[in-house]
ZAMARGU-4260 file (C-alpha; in steps of 0.2 Angstrom, whole numbers, plus 5000, padded with zeros to 4 digits):
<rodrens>
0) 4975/5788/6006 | 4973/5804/6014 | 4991/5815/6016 | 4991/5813/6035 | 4992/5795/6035
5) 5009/5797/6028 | 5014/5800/6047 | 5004/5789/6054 | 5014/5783/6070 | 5017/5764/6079
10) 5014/5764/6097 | 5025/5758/6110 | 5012/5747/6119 | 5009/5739/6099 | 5031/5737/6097
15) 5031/5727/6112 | 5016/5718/6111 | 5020/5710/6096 | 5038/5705/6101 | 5029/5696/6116
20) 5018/5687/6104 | 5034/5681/6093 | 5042/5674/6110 | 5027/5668/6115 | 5024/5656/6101
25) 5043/5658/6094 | 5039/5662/6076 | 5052/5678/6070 | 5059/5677/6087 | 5078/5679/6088
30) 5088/5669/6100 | 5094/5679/6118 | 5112/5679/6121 | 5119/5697/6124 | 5125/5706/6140
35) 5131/5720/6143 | 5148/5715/6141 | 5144/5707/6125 | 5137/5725/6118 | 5154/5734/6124
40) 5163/5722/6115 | 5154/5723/6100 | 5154/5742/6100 | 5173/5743/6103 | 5175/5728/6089
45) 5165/5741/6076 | 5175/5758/6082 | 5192/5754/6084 | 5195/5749/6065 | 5199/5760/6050
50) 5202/5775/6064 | 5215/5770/6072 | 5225/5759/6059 | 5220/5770/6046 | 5210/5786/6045
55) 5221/5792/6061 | 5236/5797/6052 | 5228/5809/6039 | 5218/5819/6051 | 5233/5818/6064
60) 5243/5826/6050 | 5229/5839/6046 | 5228/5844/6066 | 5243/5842/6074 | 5244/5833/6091
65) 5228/5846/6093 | 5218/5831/6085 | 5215/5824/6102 | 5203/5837/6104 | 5194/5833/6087
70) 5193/5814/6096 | 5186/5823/6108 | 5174/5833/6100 | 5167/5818/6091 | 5167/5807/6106
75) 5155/5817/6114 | 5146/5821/6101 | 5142/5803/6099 | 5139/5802/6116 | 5125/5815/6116
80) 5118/5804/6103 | 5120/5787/6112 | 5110/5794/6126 | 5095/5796/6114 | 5099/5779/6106
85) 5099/5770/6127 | 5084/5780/6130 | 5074/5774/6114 | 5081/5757/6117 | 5075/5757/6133
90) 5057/5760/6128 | 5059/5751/6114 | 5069/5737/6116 | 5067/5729/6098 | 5077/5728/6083
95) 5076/5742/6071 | 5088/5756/6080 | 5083/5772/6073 | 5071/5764/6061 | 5058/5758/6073
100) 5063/5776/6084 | 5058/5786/6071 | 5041/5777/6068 | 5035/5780/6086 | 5041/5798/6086
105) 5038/5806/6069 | 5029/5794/6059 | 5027/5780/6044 | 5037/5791/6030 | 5052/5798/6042
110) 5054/5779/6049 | 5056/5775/6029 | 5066/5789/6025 | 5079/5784/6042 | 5079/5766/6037
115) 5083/5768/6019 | 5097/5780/6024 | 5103/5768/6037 | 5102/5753/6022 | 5113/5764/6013
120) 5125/5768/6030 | 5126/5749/6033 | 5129/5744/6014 | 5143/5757/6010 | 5150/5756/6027
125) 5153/5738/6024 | 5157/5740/6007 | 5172/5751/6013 | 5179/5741/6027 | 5179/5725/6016
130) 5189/5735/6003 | 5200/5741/6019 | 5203/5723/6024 | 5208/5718/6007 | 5222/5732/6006
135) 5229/5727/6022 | 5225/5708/6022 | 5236/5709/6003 | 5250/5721/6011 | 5251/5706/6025
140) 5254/5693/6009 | 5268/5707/6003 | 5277/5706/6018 | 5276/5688/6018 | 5283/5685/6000
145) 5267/5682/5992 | 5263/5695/5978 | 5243/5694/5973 | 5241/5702/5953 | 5237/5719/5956
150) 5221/5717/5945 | 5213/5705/5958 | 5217/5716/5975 | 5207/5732/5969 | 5192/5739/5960
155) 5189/5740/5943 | 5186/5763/5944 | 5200/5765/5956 | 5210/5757/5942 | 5201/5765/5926
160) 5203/5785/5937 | 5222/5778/5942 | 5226/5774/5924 | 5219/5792/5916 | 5227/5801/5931
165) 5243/5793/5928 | 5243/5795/5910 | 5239/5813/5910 | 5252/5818/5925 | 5267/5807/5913
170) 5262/5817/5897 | 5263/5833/5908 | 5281/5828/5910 | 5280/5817/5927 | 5290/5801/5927
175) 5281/5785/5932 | 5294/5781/5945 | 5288/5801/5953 | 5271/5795/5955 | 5262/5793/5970
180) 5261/5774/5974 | 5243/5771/5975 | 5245/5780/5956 | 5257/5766/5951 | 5248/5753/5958
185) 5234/5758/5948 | 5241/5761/5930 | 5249/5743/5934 | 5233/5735/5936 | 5225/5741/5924
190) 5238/5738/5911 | 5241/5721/5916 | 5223/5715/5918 | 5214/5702/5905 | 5206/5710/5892
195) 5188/5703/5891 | 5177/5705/5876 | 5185/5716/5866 | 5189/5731/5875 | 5183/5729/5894
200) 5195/5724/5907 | 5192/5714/5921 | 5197/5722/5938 | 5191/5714/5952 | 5194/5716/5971
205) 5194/5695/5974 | 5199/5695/5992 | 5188/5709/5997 | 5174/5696/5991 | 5180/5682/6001
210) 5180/5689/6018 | 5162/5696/6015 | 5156/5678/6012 | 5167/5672/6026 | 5161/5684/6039
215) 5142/5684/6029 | 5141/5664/6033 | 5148/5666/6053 | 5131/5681/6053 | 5120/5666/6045
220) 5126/5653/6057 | 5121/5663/6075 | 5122/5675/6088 | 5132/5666/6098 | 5146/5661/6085
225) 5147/5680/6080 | 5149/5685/6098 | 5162/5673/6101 | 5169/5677/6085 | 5168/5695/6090
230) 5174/5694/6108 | 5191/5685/6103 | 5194/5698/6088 | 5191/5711/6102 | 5203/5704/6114
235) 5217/5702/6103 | 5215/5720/6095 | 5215/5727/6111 | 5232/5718/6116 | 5240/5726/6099
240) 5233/5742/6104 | 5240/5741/6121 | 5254/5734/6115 | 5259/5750/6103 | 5255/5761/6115
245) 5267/5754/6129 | 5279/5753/6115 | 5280/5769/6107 | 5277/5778/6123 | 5297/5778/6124
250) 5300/5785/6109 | 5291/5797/6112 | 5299/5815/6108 | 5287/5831/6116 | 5299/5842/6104
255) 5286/5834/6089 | 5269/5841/6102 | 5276/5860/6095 | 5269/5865/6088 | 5252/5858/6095
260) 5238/5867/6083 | 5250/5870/6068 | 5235/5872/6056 | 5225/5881/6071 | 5207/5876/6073
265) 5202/5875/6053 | 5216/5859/6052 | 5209/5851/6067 | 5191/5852/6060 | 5198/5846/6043
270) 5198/5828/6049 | 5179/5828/6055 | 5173/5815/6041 | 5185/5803/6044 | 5187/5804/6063
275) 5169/5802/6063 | 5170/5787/6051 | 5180/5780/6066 | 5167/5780/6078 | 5151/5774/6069
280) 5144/5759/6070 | 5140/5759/6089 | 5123/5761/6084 | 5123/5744/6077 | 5123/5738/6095
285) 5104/5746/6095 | 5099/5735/6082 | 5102/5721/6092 | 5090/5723/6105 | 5081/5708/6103
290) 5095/5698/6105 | 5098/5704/6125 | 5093/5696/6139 | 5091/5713/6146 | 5092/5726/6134
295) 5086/5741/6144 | 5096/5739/6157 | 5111/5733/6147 | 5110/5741/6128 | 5114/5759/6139
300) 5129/5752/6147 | 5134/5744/6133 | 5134/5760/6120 | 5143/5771/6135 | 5156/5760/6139
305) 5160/5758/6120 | 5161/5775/6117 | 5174/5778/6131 | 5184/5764/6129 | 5186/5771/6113
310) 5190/5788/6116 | 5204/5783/6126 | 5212/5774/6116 | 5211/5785/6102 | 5218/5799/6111
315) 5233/5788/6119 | 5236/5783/6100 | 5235/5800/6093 | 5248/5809/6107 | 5260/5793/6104
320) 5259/5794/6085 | 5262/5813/6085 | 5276/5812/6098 | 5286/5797/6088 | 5287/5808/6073
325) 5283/5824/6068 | 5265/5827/6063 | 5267/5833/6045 | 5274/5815/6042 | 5259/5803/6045
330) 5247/5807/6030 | 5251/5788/6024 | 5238/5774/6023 | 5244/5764/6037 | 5251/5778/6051
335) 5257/5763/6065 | 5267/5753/6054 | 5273/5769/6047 | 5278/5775/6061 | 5288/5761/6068
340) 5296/5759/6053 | 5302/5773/6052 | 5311/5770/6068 | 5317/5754/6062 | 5305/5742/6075
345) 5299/5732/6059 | 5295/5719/6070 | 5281/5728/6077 | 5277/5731/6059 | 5273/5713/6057
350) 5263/5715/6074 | 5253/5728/6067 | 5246/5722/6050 | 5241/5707/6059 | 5230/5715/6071
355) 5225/5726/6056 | 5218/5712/6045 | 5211/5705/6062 | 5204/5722/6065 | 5193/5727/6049
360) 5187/5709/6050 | 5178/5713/6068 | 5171/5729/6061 | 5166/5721/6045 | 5158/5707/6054
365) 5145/5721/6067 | 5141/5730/6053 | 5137/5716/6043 | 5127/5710/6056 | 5115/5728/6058
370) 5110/5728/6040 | 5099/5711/6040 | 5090/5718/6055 | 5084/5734/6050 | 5077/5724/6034
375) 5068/5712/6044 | 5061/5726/6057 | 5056/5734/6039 | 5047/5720/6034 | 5038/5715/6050
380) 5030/5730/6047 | 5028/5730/6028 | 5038/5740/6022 | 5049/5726/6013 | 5044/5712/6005
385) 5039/5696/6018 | 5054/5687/6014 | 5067/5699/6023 | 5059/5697/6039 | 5062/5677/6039
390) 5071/5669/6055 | 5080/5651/6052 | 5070/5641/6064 | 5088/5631/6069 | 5100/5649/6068
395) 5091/5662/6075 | 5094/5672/6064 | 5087/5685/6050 | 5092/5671/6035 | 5086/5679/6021
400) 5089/5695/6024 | 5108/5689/6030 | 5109/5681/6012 | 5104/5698/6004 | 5115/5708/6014
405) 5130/5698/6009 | 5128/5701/5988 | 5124/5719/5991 | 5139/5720/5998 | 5148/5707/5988
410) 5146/5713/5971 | 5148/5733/5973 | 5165/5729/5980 | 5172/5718/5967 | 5170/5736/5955
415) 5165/5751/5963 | 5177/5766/5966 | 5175/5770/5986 | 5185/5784/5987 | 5172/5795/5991
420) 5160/5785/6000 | 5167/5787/6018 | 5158/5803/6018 | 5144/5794/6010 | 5142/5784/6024
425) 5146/5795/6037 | 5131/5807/6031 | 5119/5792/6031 | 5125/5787/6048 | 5124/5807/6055
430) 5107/5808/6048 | 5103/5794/6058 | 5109/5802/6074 | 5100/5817/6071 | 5083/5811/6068
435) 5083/5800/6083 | 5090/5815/6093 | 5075/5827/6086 | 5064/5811/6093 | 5067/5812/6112
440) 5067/5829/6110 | 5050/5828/6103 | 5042/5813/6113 | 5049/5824/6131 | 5034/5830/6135
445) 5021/5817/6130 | 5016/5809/6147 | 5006/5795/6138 | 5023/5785/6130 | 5029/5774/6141
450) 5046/5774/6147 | 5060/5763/6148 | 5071/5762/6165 | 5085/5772/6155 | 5080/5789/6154
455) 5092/5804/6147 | 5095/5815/6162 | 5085/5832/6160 | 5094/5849/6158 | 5082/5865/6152
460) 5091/5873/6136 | 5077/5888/6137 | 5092/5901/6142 | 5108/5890/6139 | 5106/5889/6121
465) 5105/5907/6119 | 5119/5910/6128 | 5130/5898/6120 | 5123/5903/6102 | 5130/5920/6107
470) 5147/5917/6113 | 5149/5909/6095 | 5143/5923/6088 | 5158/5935/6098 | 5170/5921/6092
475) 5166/5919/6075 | 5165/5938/6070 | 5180/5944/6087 | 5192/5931/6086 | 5189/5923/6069
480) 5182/5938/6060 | 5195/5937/6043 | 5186/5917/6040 | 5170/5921/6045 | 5168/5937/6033
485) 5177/5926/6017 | 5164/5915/6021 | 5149/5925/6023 | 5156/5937/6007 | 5161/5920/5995
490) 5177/5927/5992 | 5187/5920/5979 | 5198/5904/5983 | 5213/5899/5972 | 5213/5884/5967
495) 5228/5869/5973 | 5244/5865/5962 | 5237/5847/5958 | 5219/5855/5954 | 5227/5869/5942
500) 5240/5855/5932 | 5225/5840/5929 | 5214/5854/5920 | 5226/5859/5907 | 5226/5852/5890
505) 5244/5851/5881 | 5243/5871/5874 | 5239/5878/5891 | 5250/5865/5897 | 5265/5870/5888
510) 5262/5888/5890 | 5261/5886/5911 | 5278/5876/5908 | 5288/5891/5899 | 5280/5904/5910
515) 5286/5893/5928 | 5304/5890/5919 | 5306/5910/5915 | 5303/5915/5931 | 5310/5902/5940
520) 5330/5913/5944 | 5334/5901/5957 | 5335/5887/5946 | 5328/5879/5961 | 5320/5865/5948
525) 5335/5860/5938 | 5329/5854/5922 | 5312/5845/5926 | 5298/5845/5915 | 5287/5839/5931
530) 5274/5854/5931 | 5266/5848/5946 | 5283/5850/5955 | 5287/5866/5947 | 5271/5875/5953
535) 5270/5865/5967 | 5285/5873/5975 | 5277/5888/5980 | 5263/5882/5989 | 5272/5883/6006
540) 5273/5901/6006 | 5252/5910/6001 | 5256/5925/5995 | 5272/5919/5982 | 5260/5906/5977
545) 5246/5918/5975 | 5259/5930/5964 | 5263/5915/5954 | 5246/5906/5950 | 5241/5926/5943
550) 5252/5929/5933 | 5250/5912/5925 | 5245/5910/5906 | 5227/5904/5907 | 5211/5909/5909
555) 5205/5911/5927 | 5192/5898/5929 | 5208/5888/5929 | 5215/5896/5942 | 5202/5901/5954
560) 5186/5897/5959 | 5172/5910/5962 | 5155/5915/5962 | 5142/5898/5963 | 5153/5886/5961
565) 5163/5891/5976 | 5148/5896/5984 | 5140/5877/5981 | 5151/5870/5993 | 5147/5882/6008
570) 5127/5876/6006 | 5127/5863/6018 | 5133/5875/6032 | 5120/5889/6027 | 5108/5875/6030
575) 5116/5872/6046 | 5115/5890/6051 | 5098/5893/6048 | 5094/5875/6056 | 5105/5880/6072
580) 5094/5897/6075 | 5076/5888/6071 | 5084/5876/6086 | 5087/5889/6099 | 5069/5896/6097
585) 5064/5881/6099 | 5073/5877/6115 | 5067/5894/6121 | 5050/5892/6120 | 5048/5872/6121
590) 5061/5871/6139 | 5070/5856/6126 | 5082/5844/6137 | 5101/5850/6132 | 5108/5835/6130
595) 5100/5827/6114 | 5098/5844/6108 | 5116/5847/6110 | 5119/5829/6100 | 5106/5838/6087
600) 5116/5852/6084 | 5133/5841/6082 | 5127/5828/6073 | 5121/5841/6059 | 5137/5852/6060
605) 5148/5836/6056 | 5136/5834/6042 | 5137/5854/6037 | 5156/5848/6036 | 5153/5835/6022
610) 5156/5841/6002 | 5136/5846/5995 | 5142/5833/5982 | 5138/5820/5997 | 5124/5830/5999
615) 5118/5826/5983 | 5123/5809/5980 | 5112/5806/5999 | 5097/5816/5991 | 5097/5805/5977
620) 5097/5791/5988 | 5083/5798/5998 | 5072/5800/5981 | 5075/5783/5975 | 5069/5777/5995
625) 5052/5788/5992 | 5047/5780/5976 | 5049/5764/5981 | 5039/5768/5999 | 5024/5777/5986
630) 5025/5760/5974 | 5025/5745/5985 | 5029/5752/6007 | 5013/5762/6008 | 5000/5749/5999
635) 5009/5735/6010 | 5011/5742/6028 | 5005/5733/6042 | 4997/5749/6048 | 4985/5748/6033
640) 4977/5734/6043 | 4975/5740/6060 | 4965/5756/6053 | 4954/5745/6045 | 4952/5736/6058
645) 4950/5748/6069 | 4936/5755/6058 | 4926/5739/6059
</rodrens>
């Protein structure tokens, strides 16, 4: 096969005639029952989840009450994007999402590249929420006398890591009863879980598996059932919601709004990953285009109304959150309940897990619902085996693929470590986002692709991206110029308290221990032998804590970090850099419409924002994708038969 067949391209007129064909004779066709309303609930039911009963209170205590304006930030970032995904939709209005998108804009091997990335958004991102839902479904239990084993409510590597982490903070001198409680909770279940074969302990998050099968059999069953499911989930989150804010609006102290940016704009920005994490999954309502009644007038509205909904709320959260206590307070797992404990309302407490549990469950059951469609649009075309792209003639629904999607999901949960896979998901999920933005921008001015009745409304970038690409310029270098230049120059970091304390051995250790106690003249530490405590005293202030780590008694790869290994971590925003000015010579020769090129240029800061060990662990993902496209996808693809065809 020759190499440009590799982007060979689906048509538009092709898409839609063949879903014509499978109503027409009602083989693979999926059953009708979405409106508009339907799609807002579903988008609302996958947003308003981990990020406001979760992820809200770390990147509120990060920013300040200044993390409205990260809300915002992402909200219209997200937007910029949905107007690409309501114009695609709207010219093709067939499951697939970005997949199918990015067939008709780029080509055969970027459509397999976005659908293997949105395989891996769709799996980890459900893989986290059902580990969510297990946390807060067994801190309901708690509260309500019943005490699961620790061994069956988490994973077997965050128990393995807990354990080691644990161990090696109590032989540097920390007490158990001094460790955080996630650390505990850890070391217990590892230490109390049945020893199988010999040496190999079984750790298994059990409920985290029955919701997935639980929710999994209400995707088999139908459409209809998971939008009813859906709807009621929706309707009683959004009363809890309500409910908190009506509530704590009058405990509300505007002493804890100051300062607003305590961390200034760095500590806003800090929280982008999981703020973002908050918002994806509206484009799982794209994937569910077959399943309108009238998805290009609908699927727009739908994404829209999401999106502010959303935001609203969000913001209304954050500035309530922020004003019952002070901001540097909330970095907890479960910030509400916090918060109103804190306060003594531990009836709303009770409220709050409730919708919690209730909560992850509607998220979990939307994006459990995408994954099995982007399979079957695959496989209509191909690219998977035939099997995923099976409908149950009763149901409705993608069957096989449904089954698949639940032990994907099933099995990583039971054992994985997902501590870092919120970014993992989130840079699958932005990835998505740019590539469908890149494809409007692209498809703009091709008169012969027929458009939908949603259109994106057109402003000319030519001079406006210029212009803005220089007024970050004069803020970067005028008002930010100490950051920007340790940037640019790589200059050398020091290294945390906790990062410094886990890489010593017991000589070092010892050593850093003496050297703390000699010149600690306040006797501010009494007599404890916790050596994370000692040194962590000074991080409050920079420059003590800067005196203190240099004159400690260890080699300075311990104590610093410098040179590539700093620089490693700044990669992804060179790359993004260097993308931003190839973009605005673009926009200035080509006239690009602003708005999905601003949604471009968002999306892929947010991922320049993401550690390059994400990065890596997507790249990896990506080459897995390409050899199994180069093995079985190319040989199999429909498209094979429509040259030939077309030759004869």
């Amino acid at each position: 096969m020759a190499f440009s067949s590799l982007f060979r391209k689906k048509t538009v007129q092709d898409i839609l005639k063949q879903v014509a064909k499978n109503e027409a004779d009602g083989h693979n066709a999926l059953g009708k029952h979405l409106t508009a309303r339907d799609l807002t609930a579903f988008g609302i039911a996958a947003i308003v989840g981990a990020g406001i009963f979760s992820t809200i209170g770390k990147a509120s205590a990060d920013g300040g009450p200044a993390v409205i304006f990260l809300f915002l930030f992402t909200a219209v970032a997200c937007s910029f994007a949905a107007f690409a995904y309501a114009e695609f939709a709207s010219m093709v209005p067939v499951s697939g999402s970005a997949y199918t998108y990015s067939y008709v804009a780029f080509g055969e091997i970027i459509a397999w590249v976005i659908g293997w990335a949105l395989i891996m958004e769709y799996s980890v991102g459900n893989i986290t929420v059902a580990i969510s839902w297990s946390d807060y479904f067994t801190g309901l239990l708690a509260s309500g006398g019943i005490q699961l084993p620790q061994w069956v409510q988490m994973d077997y590597l965050t128990a393995s890591n807990g354990f080691d982490n644990a161990t090696a903070l109590m032989h540097s001198g920390k007490a158990f009863g001094n460790l955080e409680p996630a650390l505990q909770s850890a070391y217990t279940a590892w230490t109390t879980s049945p020893v199988l074969f010999g040496s190999f302990h079984f750790v298994a998050d059990l409920p985290a598996l029955l919701i997935i099968i639980l929710i999994t059999a209400l995707i088999y069953r139908g459409m209809k059932e998971s939008r009813n499911a859906s709807n009621v989930m929706v309707v009683v989150k959004l009363c809890i919601v309500l409910l908190v804010i009506a509530v704590g609006v009058f405990y509300v102290d505007t002493a804890n709004w100051d300062p607003f940016a305590p961390n200034g704009v760095s500590g806003v920005l800090k929280g982008v990953s999981a703020v973002f994490f908050a918002y994806i999954g509206f484009d799982a309502i794209s994937t569910t285009a077959e399943e309108c009644k009238n998805p290009q007038r609908d699927l727009p509205r739908g994404m829209m109304w999401a999106i502010i909904i959303c935001t609203i709320l969000y913001i209304a959260i954050a500035l309530v959150l922020t004003g019952m206590v002070s901001y540097n307070q909330l970095n907890v797992g479960d910030p509400l309940a916090f918060v109103f404990e804190k306060l003594d309302l531990k009836w709303m407490s009770g409220i709050i897990a409730v919708s919690a549990v209730i909560a992850m469950a509607s998220v979990l059951l939307v994006f459990q619902m995408g994954q099995p469609r982007i399979w079957m649009s695959m496989s209509r075309d191909g690219l998977l085996p035939k099997r995923f792209s099976k409908v149950h003639p009763k149901y409705k629904t993608p069957s096989y693929a449904t089954i698949v999607t639940g032990f994907v999901v099933a099995v990583p949960a039971l054992f994985l470590n997902l501590t870092m896979v919120t970014d993992l998901c989130s840079i699958g999920t932005l990835f998505a986002f740019v590539l469908v933005c890149a494809g409007v921008l692209v498809l703009q001015n091709k008169p012969e692709i027929p458009r939908g009745k949603f259109k994106t409304p057109y402003i000319n970038s030519q001079y406006i991206m210029p212009v803005l690409l220089i007024i970050g310029l004069v803020f970067a270098f005028g008002y930010n110029k100490k950051a920007t230049m340790s940037f640019i120059t790589n200059e050398t970091q020091i290294n945390s308290s906790a990062d410094i304390i886990t890489s010593l051995d017991k000589n070092d250790s010892e050593k850093v221990f003496n050297y703390l106690k000699s010149i600690d003249v306040q006797n501010k530490t009494a007599e404890t032998s916790d050596l994370e405590h000692l040194l962590g005293q000074y991080q409050s202030d920079d420059a003590k804590y800067a005196e203190v780590v240099k004159g400690l008694p260890i080699d300075d790869s311990l104590k610093y970090e410098s040179g590539f290994s700093l620089f490693k971590h700044k990669i992804p925003m060179w790359i993004f850099l260097f993308v931003l000015a190839g973009l605005t010579v673009w926009a200035f020769r080509q006239k690009l419409s602003l708005i999905p090129l601003l949604g471009l240029i968002c999306c892929l800061y947010m991922m320049a924002e993401l550690s390059v060990w994400n990065w890596i662990y997507f790249t990896v993902w990506l080459l897995i994708g390409l050899c199994i496209y180069f093995g079985f996808s190319r040989k199999n693809s429909k498209l094979n038969f429509i040259e030939e065809a077309g030759k004869n």
